[in-house]
C-alpha positions in Angstrom: -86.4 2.1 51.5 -88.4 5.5 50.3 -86.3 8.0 47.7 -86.4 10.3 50.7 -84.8 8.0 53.2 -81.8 7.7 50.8 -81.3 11.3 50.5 -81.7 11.5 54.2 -78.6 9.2 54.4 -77.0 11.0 51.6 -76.9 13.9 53.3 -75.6 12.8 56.9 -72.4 10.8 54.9 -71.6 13.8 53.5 -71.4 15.9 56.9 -69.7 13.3 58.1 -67.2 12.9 55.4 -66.8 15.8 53.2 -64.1 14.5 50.5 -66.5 11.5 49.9 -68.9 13.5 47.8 -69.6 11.7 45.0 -72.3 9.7 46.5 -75.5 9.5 44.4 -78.2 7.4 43.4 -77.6 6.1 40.2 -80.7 7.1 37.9 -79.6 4.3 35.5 -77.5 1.3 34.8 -74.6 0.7 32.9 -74.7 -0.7 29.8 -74.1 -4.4 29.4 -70.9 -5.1 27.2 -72.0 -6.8 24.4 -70.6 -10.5 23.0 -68.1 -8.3 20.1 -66.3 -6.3 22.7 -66.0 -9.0 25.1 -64.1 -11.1 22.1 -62.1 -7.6 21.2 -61.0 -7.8 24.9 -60.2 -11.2 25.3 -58.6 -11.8 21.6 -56.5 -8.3 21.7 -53.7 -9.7 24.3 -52.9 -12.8 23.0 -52.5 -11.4 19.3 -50.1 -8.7 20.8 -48.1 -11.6 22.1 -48.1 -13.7 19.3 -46.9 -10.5 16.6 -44.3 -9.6 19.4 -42.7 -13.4 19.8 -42.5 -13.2 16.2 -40.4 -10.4 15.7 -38.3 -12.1 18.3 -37.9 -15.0 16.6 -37.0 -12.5 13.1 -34.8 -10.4 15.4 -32.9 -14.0 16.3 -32.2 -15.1 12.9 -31.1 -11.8 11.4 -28.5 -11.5 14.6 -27.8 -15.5 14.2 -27.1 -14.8 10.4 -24.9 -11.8 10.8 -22.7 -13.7 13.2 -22.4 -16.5 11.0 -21.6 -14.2 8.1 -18.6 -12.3 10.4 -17.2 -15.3 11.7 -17.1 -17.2 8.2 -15.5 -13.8 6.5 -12.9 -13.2 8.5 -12.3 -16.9 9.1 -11.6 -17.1 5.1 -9.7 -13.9 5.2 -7.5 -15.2 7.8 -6.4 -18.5 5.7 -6.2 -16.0 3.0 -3.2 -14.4 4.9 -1.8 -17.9 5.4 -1.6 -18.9 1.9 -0.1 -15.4 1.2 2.2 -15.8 3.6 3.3 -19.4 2.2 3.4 -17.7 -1.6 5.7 -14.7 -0.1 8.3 -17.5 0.9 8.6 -19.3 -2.3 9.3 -15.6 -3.5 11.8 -14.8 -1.5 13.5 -17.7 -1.7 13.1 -17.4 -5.7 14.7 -14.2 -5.9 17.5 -15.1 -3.0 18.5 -18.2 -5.4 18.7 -15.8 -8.5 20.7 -13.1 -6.6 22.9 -15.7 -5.3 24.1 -16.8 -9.1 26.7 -15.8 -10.8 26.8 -12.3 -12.9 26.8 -12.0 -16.0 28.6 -10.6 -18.5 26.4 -8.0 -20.0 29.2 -7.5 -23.2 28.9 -11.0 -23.9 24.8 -11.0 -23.2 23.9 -7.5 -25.1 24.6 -9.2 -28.7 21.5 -11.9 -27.6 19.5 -10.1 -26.0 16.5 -9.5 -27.2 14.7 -7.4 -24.8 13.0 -9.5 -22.3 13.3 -7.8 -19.1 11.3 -10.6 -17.4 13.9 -13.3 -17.6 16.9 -10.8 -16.3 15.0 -9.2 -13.2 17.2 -9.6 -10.2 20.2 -11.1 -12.6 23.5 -9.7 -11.6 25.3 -8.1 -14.9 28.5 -7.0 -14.5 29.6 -4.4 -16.8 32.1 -1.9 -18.4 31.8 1.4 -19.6 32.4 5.3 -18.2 29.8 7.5 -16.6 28.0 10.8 -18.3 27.6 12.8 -15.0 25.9 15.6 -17.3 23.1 13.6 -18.1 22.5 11.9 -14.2 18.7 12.0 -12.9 18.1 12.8 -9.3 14.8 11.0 -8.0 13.4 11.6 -4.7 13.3 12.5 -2.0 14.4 9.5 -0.3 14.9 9.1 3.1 18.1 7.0 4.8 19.2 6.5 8.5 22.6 7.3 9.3 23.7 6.1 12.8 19.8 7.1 14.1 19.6 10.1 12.5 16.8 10.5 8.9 18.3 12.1 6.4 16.4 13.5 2.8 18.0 12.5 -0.1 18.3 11.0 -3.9 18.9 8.3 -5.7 21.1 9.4 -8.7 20.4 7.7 -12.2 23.5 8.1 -14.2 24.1 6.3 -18.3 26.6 3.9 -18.8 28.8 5.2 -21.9 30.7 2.6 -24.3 34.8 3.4 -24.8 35.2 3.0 -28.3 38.1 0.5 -29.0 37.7 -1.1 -25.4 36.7 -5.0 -25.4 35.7 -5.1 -22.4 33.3 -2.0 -23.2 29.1 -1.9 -23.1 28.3 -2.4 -26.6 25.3 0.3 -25.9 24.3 2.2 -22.9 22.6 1.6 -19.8 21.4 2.8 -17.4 22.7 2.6 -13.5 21.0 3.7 -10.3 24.4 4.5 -8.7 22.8 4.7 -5.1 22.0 7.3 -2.4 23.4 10.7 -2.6 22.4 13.6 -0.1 20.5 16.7 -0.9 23.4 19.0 -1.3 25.6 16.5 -3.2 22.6 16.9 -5.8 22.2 20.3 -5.5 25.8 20.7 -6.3 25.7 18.2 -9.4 22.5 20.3 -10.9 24.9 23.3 -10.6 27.7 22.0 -12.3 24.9 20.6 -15.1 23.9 23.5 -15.6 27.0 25.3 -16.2 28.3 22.7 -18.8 24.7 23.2 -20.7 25.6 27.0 -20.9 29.8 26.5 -21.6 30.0 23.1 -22.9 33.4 21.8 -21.6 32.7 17.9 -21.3 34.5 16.0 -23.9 31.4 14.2 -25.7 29.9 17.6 -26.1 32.6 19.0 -27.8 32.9 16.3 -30.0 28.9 16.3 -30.6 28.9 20.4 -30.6 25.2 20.5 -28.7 23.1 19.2 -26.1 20.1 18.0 -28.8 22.3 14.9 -30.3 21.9 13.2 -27.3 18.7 12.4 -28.8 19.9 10.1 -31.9 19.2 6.8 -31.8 22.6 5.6 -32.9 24.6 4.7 -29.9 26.6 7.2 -28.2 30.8 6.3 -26.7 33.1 7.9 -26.1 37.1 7.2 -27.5 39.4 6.2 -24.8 42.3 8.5 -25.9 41.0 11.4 -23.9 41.7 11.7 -21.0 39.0 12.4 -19.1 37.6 9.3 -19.8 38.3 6.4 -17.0 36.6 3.7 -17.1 34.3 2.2 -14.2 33.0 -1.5 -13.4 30.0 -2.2 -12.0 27.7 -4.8 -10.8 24.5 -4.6 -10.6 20.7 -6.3 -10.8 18.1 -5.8 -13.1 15.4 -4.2 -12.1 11.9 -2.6 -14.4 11.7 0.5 -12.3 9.1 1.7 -9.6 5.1 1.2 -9.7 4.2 4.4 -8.0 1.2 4.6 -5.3 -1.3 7.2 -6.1 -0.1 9.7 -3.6 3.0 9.9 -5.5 3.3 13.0 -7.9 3.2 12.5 -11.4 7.2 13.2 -12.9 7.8 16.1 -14.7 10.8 16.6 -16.5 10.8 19.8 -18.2 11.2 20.7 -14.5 14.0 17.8 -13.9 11.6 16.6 -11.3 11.6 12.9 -10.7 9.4 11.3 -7.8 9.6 7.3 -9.2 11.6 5.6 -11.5 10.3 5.2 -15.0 12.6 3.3 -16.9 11.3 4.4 -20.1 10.9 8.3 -19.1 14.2 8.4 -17.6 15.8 6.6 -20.8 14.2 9.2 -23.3 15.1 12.1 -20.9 18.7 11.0 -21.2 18.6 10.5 -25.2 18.3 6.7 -24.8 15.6 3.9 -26.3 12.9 3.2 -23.9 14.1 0.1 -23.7 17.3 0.4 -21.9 18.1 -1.5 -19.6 18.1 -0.7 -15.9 20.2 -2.1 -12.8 20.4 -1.1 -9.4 24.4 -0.5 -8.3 25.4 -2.8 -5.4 28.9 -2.9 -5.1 30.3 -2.9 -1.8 33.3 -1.2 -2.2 33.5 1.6 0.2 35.9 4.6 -0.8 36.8 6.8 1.7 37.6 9.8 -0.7 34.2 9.1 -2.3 31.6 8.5 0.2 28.6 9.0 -2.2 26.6 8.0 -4.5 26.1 4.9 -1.6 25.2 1.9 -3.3 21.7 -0.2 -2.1 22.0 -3.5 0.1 21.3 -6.8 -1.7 18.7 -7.3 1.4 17.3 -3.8 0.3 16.2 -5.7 -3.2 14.0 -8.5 -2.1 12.3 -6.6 0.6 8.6 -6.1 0.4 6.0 -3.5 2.0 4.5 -7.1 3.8 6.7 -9.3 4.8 6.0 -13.1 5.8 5.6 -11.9 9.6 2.9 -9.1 8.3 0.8 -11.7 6.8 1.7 -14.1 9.9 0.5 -11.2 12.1 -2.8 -10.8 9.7 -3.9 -13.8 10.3 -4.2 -14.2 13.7 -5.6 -10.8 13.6 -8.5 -12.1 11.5 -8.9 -15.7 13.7 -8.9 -13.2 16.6 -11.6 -11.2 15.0 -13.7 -14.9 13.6 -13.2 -16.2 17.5 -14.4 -13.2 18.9 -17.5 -12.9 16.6 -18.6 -16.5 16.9 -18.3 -16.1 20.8 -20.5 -12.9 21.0 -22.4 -14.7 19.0 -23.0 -17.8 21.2 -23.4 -15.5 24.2 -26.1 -13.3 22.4 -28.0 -16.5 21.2 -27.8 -18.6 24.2 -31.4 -18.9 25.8 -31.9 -17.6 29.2 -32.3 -19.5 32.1 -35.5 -19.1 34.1 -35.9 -18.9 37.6 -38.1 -21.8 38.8 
């Protein structure tokens, strides 16, 4: 067919169909694809593939790994809790034994002792002497519940004097953490404190003539023919004081501000040697006419921020969390069935 015969039939398909208009004799052919491209075309799938199953199989093992990792951690951390747990019990049963033994006589001990705190804690001493209410610390605020109802208060830190010419006497002073007072019985105590430092009235100041000799190291009584003196027993378990957490303000005494018990603070604040030694009141003998200081509950003394149920309740905790890791895990990694 003639080049005029084609445009003939050119021009009567597009009368006939106007949006097909694109009809035209091709003045050339296409270039043929030559052997490079064809291999670019056939070889560019396949390596797509192959870098995209890779990164699978990388993707895999780093999820694989990480679940291993979370299940073996908190698998370990739960035995952890069950070993603490078992060393929490042989504790408490260590400190119920020593609380359960008989007091001693801290007269008789005082001459022998020679300082070691570590072989008294949670001892019971029983002991003798008269209390200097002019020197007593105040340490709070502490919180108590009385019949379902908080209530701010103190624990008051009060020396235990000598009686000269008493046998049954402390040889030297101590100190006693008489219990819980509330806010106002302190309030009232600073008061009264204060007033003796500006009249002196008490008997051992009038026989010392000013507040700075509480600050001698020779021991300080008091003589039992006056008669303001009567003397007190109490019973009572060695204790080393508080270890305060770090949101726990620093004490200041200048300012008779006390937030933890530090033995040896306490002990210099009241003219004493750092290396007093402390008890914790906790006689039982209720007096109705004297309803405060409230001495602590032997159950108060061995109990702990975690208990044996906390690290009980740990545990499962972390076996919950190893069992629930390893699971995902399991799921995640588990192949796919295909459809046939």
């Amino acid at each position: 067919m003639s080049s005029s015969s084609w445009r003939l039939v050119a021009s009567i398909s597009k009368t006939l169909n106007p949006r097909k208009c694109n009809f035209s004799i091709p003045s050339h052919r296409s270039p043929k694809p030559t052997k490079s491209s064809l291999t670019t075309l056939a070889e560019s799938p396949s390596t797509s593939s192959v870098s995209y199953q890779s990164q699978g199989e990388r993707d895999k093992e780093m999820v694989k790994m990480v679940a291993l990792y979370s299940g073996a951690i908190t698998f370990g951390l739960g035995t952890w809790q069950i070993f603490r747990r078992l060393d929490k019990l042989e504790f408490l049963k260590y400190l119920k034994t020593k609380l359960e033994l008989k007091p001693l006589n801290w007269r008789s001990l005082s001459s022998s002792f020679g300082g070691d705190l570590n072989s008294l804690e949670f001892r019971r001493l029983a002991c003798e002497g008269v209390f200097d209410d002019n020197m007593s610390i105040f340490v709070g605020p502490r919180s108590r519940s009385i019949s379902g109802v908080t209530e701010n208060g103190y624990y008051v830190i009060t020396p235990l004097m000598p009686i000269e010419d008493d046998p049954e006497s402390v040889q030297s002073p101590i100190l006693v953490n008489r219990g819980w007072v509330p806010r106002s019985w302190r309030d009232k105590a600073l008061r009264q404190q204060a007033s003796n430092v500006k009249s002196p009235t008490s008997v051992q100041e009038k026989e010392e003539g000013s507040w700075w000799k509480f600050w001698v190291k020779k021991p300080r009584s008091l003589k039992r023919r006056d008669s303001d003196i009567s003397a007190v027993k109490v019973i009572g378990v060695v204790r080393r004081g508080e270890k305060p957490s770090i949101f726990v303000p620093s004490n200041d005494p200048s300012t008779c501000q006390w937030f933890y018990v530090d033995v040896p603070m306490i002990a210099r604040a009241c003219g004493l040697p750092d290396d007093t030694v402390y008890i914790e009141d906790i006689n039982d003998d209720a007096n109705a006419s004297k309803p405060y200081p409230v001495p602590k509950d032997v159950n108060s003394l061995i109990y702990s921020s975690v208990m044996p149920q906390d690290h009980l309740n740990y545990s499962l905790t972390w076996y919950s969390l190893s069992a629930a890791v390893t699971f995902m895990a399991f799921k995640r990694l588990k192949p796919k069935r295909t459809m046939k």
